[in-house]
N, C-alpha and C positions, 0 to 999 in steps of 0.2 A: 325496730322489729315490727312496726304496726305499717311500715312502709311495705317490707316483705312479706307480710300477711296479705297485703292488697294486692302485689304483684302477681302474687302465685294463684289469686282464687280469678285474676282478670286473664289469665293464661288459659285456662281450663273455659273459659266460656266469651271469647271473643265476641262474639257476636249479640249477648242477651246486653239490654241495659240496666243502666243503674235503679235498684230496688229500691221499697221503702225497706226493707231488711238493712238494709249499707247503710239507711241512714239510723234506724234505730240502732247500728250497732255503733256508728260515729258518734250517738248520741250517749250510749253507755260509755263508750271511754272517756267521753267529758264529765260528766258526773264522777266523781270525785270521792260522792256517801257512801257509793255501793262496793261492797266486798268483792276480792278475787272472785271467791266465791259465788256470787251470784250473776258476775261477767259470764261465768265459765257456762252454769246454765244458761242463761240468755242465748248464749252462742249454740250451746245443742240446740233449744228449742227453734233456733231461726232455721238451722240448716235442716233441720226435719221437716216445717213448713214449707221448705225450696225444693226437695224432695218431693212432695206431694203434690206442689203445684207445677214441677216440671216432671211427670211423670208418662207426658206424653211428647216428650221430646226423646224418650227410648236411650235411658243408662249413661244420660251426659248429667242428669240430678246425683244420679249414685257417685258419679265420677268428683261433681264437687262438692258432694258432702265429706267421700274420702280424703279427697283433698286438705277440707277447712280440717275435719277432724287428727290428719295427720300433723298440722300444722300446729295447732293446740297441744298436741301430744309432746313435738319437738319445744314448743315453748316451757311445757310443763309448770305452767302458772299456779298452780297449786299449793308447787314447792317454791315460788319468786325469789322468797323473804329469806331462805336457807343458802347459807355458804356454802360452796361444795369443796371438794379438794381440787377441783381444776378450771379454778378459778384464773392460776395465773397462766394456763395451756390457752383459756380463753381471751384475755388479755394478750396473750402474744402473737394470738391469730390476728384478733383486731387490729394490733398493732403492727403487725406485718413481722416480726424481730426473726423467727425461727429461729430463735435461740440462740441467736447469735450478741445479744445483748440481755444484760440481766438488770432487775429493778432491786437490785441487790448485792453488794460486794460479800464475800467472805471476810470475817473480821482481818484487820490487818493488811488485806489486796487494793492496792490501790485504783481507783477509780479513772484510767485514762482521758474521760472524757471532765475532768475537775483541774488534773493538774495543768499548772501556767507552761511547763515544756520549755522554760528556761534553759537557753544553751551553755553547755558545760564551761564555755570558754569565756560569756559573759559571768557567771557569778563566779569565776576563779577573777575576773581583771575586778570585780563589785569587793572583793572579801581584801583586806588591809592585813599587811603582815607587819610585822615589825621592823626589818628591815625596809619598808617603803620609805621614801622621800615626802612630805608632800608640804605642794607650794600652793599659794595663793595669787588669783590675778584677778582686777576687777577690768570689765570694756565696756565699749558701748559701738553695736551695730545696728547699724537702719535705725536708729531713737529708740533702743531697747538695750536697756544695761541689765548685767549679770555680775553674779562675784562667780569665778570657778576656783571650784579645788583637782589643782591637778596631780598626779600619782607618776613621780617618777622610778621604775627599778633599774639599779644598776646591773648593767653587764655580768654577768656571772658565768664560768667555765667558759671564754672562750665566745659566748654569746653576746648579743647585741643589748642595749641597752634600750629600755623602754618606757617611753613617757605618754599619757592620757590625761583626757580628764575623768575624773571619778564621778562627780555630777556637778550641779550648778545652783546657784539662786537667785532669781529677778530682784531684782532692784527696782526701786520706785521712780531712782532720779538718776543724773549724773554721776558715778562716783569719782572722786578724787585722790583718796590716800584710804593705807589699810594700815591696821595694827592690832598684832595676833595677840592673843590674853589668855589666860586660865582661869580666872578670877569667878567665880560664879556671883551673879549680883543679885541673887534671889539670898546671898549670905549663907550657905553651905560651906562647911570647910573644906568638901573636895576640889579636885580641878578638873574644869573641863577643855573644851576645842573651842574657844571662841575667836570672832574677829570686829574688831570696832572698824566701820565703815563711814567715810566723810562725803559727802556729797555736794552737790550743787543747793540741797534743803540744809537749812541751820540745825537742821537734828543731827543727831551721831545715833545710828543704828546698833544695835551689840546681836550679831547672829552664830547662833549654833550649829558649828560646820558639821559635827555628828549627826545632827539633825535630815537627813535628805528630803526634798522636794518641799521643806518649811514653805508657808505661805505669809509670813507676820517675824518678825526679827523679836529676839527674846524680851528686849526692852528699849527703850530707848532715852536719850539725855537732850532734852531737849526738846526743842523743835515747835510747833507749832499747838496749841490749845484747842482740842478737840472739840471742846464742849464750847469754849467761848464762838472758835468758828463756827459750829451750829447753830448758836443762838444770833452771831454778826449774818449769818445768809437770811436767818428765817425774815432780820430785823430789817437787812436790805432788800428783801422783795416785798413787804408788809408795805414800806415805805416808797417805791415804785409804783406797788398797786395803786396806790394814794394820790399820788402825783404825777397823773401822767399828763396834764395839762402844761407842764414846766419842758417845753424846750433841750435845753441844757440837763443834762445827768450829774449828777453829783460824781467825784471821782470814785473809786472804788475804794472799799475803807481795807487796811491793813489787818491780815492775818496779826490776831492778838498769841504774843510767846508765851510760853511756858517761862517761870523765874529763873534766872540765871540761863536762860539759851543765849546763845548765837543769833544773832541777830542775820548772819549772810552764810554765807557758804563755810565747810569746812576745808581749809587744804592740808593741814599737815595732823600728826596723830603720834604720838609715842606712847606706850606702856611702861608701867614702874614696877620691874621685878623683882623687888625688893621688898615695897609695900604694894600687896598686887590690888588693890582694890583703886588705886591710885591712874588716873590715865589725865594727859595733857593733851589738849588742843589748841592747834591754830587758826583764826577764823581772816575772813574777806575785809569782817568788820572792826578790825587793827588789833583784836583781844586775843588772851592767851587763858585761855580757862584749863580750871585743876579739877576733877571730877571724882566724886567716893561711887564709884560703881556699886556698891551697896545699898548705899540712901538713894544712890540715883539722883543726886542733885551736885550742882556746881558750889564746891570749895571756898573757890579763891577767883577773881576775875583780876587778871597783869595787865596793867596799860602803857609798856612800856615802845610801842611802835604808833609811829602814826599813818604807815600804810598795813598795805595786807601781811597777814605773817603767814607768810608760806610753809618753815619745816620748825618744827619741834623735837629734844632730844633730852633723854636724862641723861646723867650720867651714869655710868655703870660703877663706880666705884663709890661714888658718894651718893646715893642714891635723892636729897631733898634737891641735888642741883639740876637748874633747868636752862638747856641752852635753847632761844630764838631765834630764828633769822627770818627777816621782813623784805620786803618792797621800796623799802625805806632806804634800802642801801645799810642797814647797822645787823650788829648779833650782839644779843644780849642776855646777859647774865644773873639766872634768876634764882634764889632761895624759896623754895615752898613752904622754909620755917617762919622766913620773914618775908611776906609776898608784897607789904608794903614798903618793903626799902626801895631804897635808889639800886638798882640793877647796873652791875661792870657793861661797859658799849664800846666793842670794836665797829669802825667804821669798813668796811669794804668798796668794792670799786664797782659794782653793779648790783641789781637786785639778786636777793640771795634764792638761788634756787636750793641748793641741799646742805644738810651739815651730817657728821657726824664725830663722833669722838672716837681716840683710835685708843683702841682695845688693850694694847702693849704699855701706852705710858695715857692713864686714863686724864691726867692733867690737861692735853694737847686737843685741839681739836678742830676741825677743816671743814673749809667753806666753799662752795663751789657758787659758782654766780653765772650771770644773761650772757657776761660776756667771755665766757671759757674758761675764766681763770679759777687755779684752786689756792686757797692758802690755809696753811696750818698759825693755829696761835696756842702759844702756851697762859693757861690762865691763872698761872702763879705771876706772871708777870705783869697783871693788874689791867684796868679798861684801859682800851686805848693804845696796849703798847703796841710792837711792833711784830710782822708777820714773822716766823722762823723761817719760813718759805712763801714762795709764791712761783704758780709755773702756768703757763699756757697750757692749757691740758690738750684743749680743742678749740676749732676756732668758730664754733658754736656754742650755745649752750649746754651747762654741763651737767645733764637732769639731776645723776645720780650718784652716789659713793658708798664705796663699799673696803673693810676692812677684811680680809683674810684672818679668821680665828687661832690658826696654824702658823704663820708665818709673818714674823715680827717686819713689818715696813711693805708688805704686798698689800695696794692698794690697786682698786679698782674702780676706774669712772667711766660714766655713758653719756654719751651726747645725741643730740640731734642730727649731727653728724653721719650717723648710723655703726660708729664704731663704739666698741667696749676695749681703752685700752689698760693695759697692767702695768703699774710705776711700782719702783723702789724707791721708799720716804725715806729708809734708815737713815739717822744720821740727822736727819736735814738739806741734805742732797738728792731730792728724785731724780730720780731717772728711768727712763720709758723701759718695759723689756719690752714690750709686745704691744702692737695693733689687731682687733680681730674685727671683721664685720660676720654681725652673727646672721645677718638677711633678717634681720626683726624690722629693720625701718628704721625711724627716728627710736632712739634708743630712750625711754621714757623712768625705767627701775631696772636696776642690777644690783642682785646680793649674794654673799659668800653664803652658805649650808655652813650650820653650825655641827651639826650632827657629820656631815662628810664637808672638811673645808676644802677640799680638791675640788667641788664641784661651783658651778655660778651660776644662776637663773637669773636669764635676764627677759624680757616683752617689751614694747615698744609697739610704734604704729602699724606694724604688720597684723599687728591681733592676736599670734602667736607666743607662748613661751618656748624657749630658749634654755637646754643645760650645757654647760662650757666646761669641762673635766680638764682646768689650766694646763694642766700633767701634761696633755697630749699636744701641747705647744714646746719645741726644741727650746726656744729661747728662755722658755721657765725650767726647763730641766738642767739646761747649763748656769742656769743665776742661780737654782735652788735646788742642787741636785739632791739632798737628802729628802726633801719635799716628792720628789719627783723619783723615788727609787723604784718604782714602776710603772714605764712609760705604757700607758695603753694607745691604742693604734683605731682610724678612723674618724671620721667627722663630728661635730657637734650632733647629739643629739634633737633630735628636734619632732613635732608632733606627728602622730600617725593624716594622712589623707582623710581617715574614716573613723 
């Protein structure tokens, strides 16, 4: 305003110079003590002396006395200190808006310029129905690991079926094997969404898939000693400083474990849904640890391999029994009641890549190995005895097995290969129905849907998951026609582009 005041009295008189007047009145507005009030006289009394002393310059004094006077008048400093009612007419001139933006919404109106403008089609694929599928896959691209959860819906009227990821979470390391839980370890007796994750670190992560965009996993079993490694860095640069006349470095001193961790990598993981607080691991470092998700501390430590124990399995019917399979070449037979016994040990013919127990006759259970082969053994029939089968699945390794919850003897194994195929065990006679390549790559995990057992998710080295609706294969529909009493039509499903 004091800018416009100078503008408009320098318009009117061009040509006169700067007065001692301009400056005693630059001199009043810095004075700070003095009253509206006595600004306001100051100002008359100046421009009546300007007045008088330009009174021979002929009606250009009258002109800027009118002027400053007008100018004071629009100021109207008198009343400065006083609210008026158009205040906010003032404000939106300043502002430039004409009222085409308000500094106020009507209760209840929502404010365009706040909301996030979320597209209608993104928080319909964000919102989980009940009918949703969802799967879990951990990778690793360019040296960055993730666990995703992905959302499959099935085909409905006539429409196509569709699979996403819902969101994801970074991983710290490598991961290796997953195993989904309810189990809450903070000791609540609800259930929640969780997943135990094994990695290339001796810890075992437990994360909150409900959870989106987590930055820290809910807990964890194991792993490395927080505190002691802080105190072994601060102790190894202390002692650096010190020594720096020595040549030679001392080696680097060993991350100190938490009691009862893993000492190397985790590779294989099962949950006890039976007693859910219960979870078993396999580590690098030949051990088979039992874990109370609750206390968060390790059970029971099994030493019953002396290489890597690759997969881990309960049973599903007898729930203390624990099957291992190692690098060792054996599978081994373990009690969680009695963790120090002597463990039953079938030998097999290569290192054990996958086991699991088949669902139908929970006795029985199949071992897949490096070198392709899969066999089944019954373990009423004591350590040692013999296979009830054994078949060349594939002439790779045979990453993975899977059991059909639905249909008594439909077995499913992945290889490296790049195929996922489908045997019939009944009996003790497999036999192949079907070869599929699902374009996943080297085939790394495939599992039946317990909730829809028609379906198959598989991943592998492509990076992609994979659904297989068996159904839509002829050769399952003619082995298993009541399986199969509606053949749906079209390809595997598989991920969006985008």
């Amino acid at each position: 305003m004091r800018a416009q005041l100078e503008a408009e009295g320098d318009d009117d008189d061009e040509d006169s110079e700067p007065s001692s007047s301009d400056a005693d009145m630059d001199s009043d507005d810095a004075d700070k003590d003095e009253t509206v009030d006595e600004a306001v006289a100051r100002a008359k009394k100046v421009a009546a002396s300007m007045a008088s002393s330009r009174a021979a310059a002929g009606g250009s004094a009258t002109a800027a006395t009118g002027a400053i006077e007008a100018a004071m008048k629009e100021l109207d400093m008198e009343h400065y200190d006083d609210s008026g009612d158009d205040d906010a007419d003032v404000i939106n001139r300043v502002l430039g808006t004409s009222g085409k933006a308000r500094l106020e919404y009507a209760e209840g109106e929502p404010d365009p310029y706040l909301q996030l403008g979320d597209d209608d089609s993104e928080i319909e694929d964000f919102t989980l129905r009940p009918s949703d599928l969802i799967i879990l896959s951990a990778k690793n691209e360019d040296d960055v690991s993730n666990l995703e959860v992905w959302v499959y819906e099935e085909a409905d009227g006539g429409g196509e079926a569709n699979l996403y990821v819902h969101h994801e979470v970074l991983l710290p390391a490598f991961p290796l094997c997953l195993a989904w839980m309810d189990c809450d370890p903070r000791g609540d007796t609800g259930r929640l969404n969780l997943v135990a994750v094994g990695t290339l670190e001796p810890a075992i992560e437990i994360w909150d898939l409900d959870v989106v965009d987590s930055v820290e996993p809910l807990t964890t079993l194991g792993g490395v000693d927080a505190s002691g490694a802080e105190a072994a860095a601060a102790a190894a640069e202390g002692g650096a400083a010190g020594d720096k006349k020595k040549k030679k470095k001392k080696k680097k001193a060993k991350a100190k474990l938490l009691p009862g961790s893993h000492e190397d990598s985790v590779l294989g993981l099962s949950w006890n849904r039976e007693f859910r607080n219960v979870l078993a691991s396999g580590s690098a470092d030949c051990t088979v640890k039992i874990w109370d998700l609750v206390k968060g501390v390790c059970e029971h430590t099994l030493k019953c391999h002396t290489d890597k124990v690759q997969a881990v399995a309960w049973n599903p019917a007898e729930s203390p029994v624990l099957l291992t399979g190692s690098f060792d070449r054996s599978v081994c037979l373990a009690d969680a009641r009695t963790p120090q016994g002597d463990p039953a040990r079938w030998k097999v013919t290569a290192d054990v890549e996958a086991l699991c127990w088949n669902p139908h006759d929970p006795t029985c259970f199949l071992v897949s190995s490096e070198d392709g082969v899969v066999a089944q053994y019954d373990a009423r029939k004591g350590k040692g005895s013999a296979a009830l089968f054994r078949l060349s699945a594939h002439d790779k390794p045979t990453c993975t097995l899977s059991f059909c919850p639905a249909v008594r003897g439909l077995l499913a194994t992945g290889s490296t290969d790049k195929k996922v195929k489908l045997w019939d065990v009944s009996n003790n006679t497999p036999q192949m129905v079907c070869a599929q390549d699902l374009n996943t790559g080297a085939v790394f995990s495939a599992s039946f849907c317990a909730d829809a057992p028609h379906l198959l998710a598989a991943g592998g080295a492509g990076g992609e998951v994979v659904v297989w609706d068996v159904r839509a294969h002829a050769a399952v529909a003619a082995k298993f026609p009541a399986f199969a009493a509606t053949l749906p039509t079209g390809p595997p499903a598989a991920a969006d582009d985008d």
